[in-house]
C-alpha positions in Angstrom: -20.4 -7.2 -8.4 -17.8 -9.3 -9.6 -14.4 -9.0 -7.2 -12.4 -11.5 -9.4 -9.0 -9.8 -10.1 -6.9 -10.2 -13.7 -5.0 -12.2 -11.6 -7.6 -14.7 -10.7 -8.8 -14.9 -14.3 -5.3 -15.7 -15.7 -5.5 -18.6 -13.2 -8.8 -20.1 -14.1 -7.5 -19.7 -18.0 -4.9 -21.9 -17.1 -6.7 -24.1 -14.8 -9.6 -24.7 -17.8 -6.5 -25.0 -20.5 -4.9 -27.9 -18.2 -8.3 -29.4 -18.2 -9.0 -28.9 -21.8 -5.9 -30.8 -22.8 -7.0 -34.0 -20.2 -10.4 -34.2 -22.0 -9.0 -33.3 -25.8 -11.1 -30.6 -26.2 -10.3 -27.4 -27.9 -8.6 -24.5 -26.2 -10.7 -21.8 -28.8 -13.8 -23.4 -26.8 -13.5 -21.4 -23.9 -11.4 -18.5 -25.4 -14.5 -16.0 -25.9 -15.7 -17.0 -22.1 -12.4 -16.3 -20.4 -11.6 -13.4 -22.2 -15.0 -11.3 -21.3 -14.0 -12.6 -17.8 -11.0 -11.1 -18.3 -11.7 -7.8 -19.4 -14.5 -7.2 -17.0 -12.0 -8.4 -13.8 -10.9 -5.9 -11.5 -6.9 -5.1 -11.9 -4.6 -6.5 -9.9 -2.7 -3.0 -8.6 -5.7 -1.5 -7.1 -5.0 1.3 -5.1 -5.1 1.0 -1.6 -6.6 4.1 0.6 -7.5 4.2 4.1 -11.4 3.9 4.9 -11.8 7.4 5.8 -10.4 8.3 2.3 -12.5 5.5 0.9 -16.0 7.5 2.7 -14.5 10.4 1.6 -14.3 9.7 -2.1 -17.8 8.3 -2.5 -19.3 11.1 -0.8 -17.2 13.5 -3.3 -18.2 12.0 -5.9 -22.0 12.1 -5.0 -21.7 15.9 -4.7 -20.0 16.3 -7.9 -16.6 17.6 -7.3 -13.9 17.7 -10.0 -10.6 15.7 -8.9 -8.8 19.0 -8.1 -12.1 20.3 -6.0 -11.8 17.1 -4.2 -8.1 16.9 -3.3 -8.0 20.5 -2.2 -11.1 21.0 -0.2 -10.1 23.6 2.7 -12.7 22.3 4.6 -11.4 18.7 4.9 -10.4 16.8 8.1 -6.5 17.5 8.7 -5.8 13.4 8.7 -7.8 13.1 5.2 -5.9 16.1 3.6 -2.6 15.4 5.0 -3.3 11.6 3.5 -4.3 13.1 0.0 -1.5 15.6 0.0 1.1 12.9 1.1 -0.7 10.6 -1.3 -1.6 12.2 -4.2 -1.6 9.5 -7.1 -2.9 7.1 -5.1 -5.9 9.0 -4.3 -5.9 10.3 -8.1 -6.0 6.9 -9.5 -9.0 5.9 -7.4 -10.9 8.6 -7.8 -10.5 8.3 -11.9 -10.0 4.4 -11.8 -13.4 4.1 -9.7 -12.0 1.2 -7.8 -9.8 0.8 -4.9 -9.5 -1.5 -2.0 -9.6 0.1 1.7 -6.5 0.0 3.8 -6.9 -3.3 6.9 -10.3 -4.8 5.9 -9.3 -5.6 1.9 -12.8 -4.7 1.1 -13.0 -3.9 -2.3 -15.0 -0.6 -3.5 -16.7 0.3 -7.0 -18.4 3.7 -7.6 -20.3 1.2 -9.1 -21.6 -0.6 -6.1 -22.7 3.0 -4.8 -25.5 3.7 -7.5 
């Protein structure tokens, strides 16, 4: 999985343009490279969700809940409900986004890593 950020990939466009111009070469060169880089990089605004929220979505989203299922499950732990009521777009955007990053480690987390 790639963990490059928008971000990063603006940087290395820049970085490769600076380098581009030093050796004469042209810019269009590298234009199709950086720009599959780009689209495929993960976006800068990320949400941010606590890990227990983080363990909570992916095992949601194994069972098949629907986004409203999952962010009114009566059977949740208090801390996790009170933290997706409180928190509500956050925990809306990650669930449809499929990305977030967790809350003190910075790990980043893809549905797609989970299959």
């Amino acid at each position: 999985m790639n963990y490059e950020t928008k971000r990063n990939v603006f940087e290395d466009a820049l970085r490769a343009l600076e380098e581009f111009g030093e050796q004469g070469s042209s810019w269009e060169m590298a234009y199709d490279d950086l720009s599959a880089c780009y689209a495929a990089a993960l976006p800068d605004d990320m949400p941010v969700i606590p890990k227990v929220v983080s363990e909570y979505i992916k095992d949601a989203k194994a069972s098949h809940y629907e986004l409203l299922d999952a962010m009114t499950k009566w059977t949740l732990d208090q801390p996790v409900f009170d933290w997706i009521h409180d928190n509500s777009d956050t925990f809306a955007r990650a669930w449809l986004d499929g990305v977030w990053r967790v809350e003190g480690t910075g790990e980043f987390v893809t549905l797609e890593d989970e299959k």
